[in-house]
N, C-alpha and C positions, 0 to 999 in steps of 0.2 A: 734158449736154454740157459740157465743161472749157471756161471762157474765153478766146480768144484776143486776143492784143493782139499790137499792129503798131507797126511801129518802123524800126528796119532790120535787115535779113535777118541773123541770127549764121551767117554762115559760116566758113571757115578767117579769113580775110582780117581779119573782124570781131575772132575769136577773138585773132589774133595783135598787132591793135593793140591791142583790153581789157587783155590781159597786160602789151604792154610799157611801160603808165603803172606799175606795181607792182613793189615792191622783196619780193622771194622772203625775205629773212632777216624785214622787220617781218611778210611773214603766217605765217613759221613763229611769231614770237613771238606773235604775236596769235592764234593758231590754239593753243599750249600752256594760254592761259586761258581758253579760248572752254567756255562750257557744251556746243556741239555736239561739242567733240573728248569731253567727259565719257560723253555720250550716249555715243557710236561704243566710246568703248573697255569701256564697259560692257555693250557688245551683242558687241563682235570675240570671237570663239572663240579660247581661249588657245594655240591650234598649229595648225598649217596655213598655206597658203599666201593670201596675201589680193592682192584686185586691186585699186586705185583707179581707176574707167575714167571718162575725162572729166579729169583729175587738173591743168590748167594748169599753173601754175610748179610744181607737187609738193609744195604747203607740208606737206601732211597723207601724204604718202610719206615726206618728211623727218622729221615729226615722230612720226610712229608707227616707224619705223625705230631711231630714236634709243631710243623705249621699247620696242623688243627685239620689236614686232612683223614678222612676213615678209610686208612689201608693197610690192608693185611697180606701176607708174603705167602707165598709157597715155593717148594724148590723139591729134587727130588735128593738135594745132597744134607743126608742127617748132619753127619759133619760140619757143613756151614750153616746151618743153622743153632745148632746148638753152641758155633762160637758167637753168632751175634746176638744169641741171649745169654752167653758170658760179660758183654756190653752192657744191652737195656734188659734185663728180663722179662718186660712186661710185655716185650717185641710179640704181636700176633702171626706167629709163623707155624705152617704147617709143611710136612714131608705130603705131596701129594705125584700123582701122575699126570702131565698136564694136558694129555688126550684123555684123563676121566679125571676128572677134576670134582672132589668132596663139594661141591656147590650148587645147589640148587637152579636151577632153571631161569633166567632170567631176574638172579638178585642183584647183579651188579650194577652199577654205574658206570661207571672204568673200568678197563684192562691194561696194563703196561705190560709189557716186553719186550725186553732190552737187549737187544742181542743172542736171542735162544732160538727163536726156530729156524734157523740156517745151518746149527748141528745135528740134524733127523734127516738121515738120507736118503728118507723116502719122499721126503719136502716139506711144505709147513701147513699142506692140508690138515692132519689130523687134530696139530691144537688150536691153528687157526678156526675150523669148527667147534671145538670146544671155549672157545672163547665167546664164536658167536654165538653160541646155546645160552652160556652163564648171564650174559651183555642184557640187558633190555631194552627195548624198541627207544631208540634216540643215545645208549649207552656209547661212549664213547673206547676206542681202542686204538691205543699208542705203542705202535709196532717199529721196535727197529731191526736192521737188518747188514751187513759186509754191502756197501755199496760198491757197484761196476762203474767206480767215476771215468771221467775224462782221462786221466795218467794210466789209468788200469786197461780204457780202450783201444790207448795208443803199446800199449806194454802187451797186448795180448799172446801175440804169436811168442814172447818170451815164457809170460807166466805159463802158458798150456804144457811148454816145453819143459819147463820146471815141473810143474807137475805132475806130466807123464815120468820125469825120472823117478819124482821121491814115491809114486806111485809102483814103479816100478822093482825099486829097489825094497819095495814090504810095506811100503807107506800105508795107513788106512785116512777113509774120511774121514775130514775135520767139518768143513762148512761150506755151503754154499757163497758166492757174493753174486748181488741180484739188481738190475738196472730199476731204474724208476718204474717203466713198463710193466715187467716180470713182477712187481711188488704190487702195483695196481691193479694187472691182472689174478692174484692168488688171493690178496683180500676182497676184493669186491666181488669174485665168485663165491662167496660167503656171503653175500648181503649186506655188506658197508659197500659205504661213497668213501673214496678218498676225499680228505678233505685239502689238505697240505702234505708237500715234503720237505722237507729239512735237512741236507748234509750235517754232518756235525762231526769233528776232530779229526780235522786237516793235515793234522800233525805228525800223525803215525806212521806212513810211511815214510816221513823225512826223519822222522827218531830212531827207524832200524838203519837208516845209510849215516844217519850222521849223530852217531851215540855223544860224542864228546863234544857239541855243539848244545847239546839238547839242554834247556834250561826248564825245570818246571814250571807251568804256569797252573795245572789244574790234576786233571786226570789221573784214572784208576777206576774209579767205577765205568767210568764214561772216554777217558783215556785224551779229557782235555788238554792240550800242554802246545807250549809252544816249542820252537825246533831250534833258535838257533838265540843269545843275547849277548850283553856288552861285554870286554875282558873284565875278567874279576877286579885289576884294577882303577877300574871306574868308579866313581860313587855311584851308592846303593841308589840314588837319584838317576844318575845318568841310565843303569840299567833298569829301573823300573820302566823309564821314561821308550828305552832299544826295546823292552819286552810288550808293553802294551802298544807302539806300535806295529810289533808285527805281529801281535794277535789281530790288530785291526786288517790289518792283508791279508793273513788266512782266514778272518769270517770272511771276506769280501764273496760278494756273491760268484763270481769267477773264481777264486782260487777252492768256495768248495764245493761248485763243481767238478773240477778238475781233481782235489785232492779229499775231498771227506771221505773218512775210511768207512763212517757207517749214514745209514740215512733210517731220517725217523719219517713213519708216517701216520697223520694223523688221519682218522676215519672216526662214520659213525657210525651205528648199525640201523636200518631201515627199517 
């Protein structure tokens, strides 16, 4: 069974004040050097039409658009879309529901989702099948999800206990986080093969314990960053030099296992 934690309930409402603390142009730029956009466009099929469902301000609509890919956005928050056609106007975004999705039957190539169905507390059946509806036979679908790493299996018996209180105390669900397993199992009951996974942004748990450490190195859409670099007075050299080595530590393939807050996985549909 996948994790649940409690918090307050993401719904439109929730969705639409998240969005409007953020400035659409720093997450397209933060989203151009982010290792997650590497992943994605090394998995996106080179023609077809692609969806981003869940897509908030559009950073990765905009930024894949720009690189000549065909993708179009939906989200169910009017609010955040209408600021990120305050940005590009020409942004192809639509207010949709993403268990009945305005899409035809098998037109897509791609589906992205970044972080969206682990807030449905019924699970991620519903748009997971609407996904594979839209998909067509070899379409490709890029799901991510709150990954159950290594730090999180050793921390369990705390986090439960955590959660039973804020639970307890009125909390509602927020989201699930889901092992490798659990994520294998709910897509590919759908009719995709996993193909790969991919932890990604290692950083986010060591950015809530250690705020004043935290140096930026990426994140916001994707919540890239590194956690900890050189004192200020260092040259601008010496800390670029402390930050890109321990970005190199936290891709290492041990550390995210242990520490990726989210994991993507790719699949295709049969």
């Amino acid at each position: 069974m996948p994790l649940a934690f409690y918090s307050r309930v993401a719904n439109e409402e929730f969705w639409s004040e998240h969005w409007g603390g953020q400035d659409v142009d720093r997450l397209v730029r933060v989203a151009s050097t982010s290792p997650l956009t590497a992943l994605l466009e090394d998995a996106l099929p080179a023609a077809g039409q692609i969806l981003e469902a869940g897509c908030g301000l559009g950073q990765y609509v905009i930024l894949l658009r720009r690189r000549r890919h065909a993708v179009i956005g939906a989200d169910w928050s009017l609010d955040a879309l209408q600021r990120s056609r305050k940005t590009v106007a020409s942004s192809p975004l639509a207010v949709m529901d993403l268990s009945r999705l305005a899409v035809r039957s098998g037109a897509l190539t791609a589906y992205i989702s970044l972080g969206v169905v682990e807030h449905d507390e019924n699970g991620p059946d519903a748009i997971v099948t609407e996904a594979a509806r839209v998909l067509s036979p070899g379409g490709r679908l890029l799901l991510s999800v709150p990954y159950w790493n290594g730090a999180r299996r050793l921390l369990t018996r705390r986090l439960v206990r955590e959660r039973d209180e804020i639970r307890a105390a009125g909390g509602e669900f927020y989201q699930f986080a889901f092992t490798r397993q659990e994520v294998r199992a709910f897509v590919e009951a759908h009719g995709f093969k996993v193909l790969a996974f991919h932890p990604y942004d290692p950083a986010r748990m060591w950015r809530k314990r250690f705020k004043r450490l935290a140096v930026q190195l990426g994140g916001a859409g994707d919540g890239i960053a590194a956690v900890a670099g050189a004192p200020r007075s260092q040259s601008a050299g010496t800390r670029w030099l402390a930050r890109a080595a321990l970005r190199r530590m936290l891709y290492s393939d041990v550390a995210l296992r242990l520490f990726g807050h989210m994991i993507l996985a790719i699949a295709v549909k049969t």
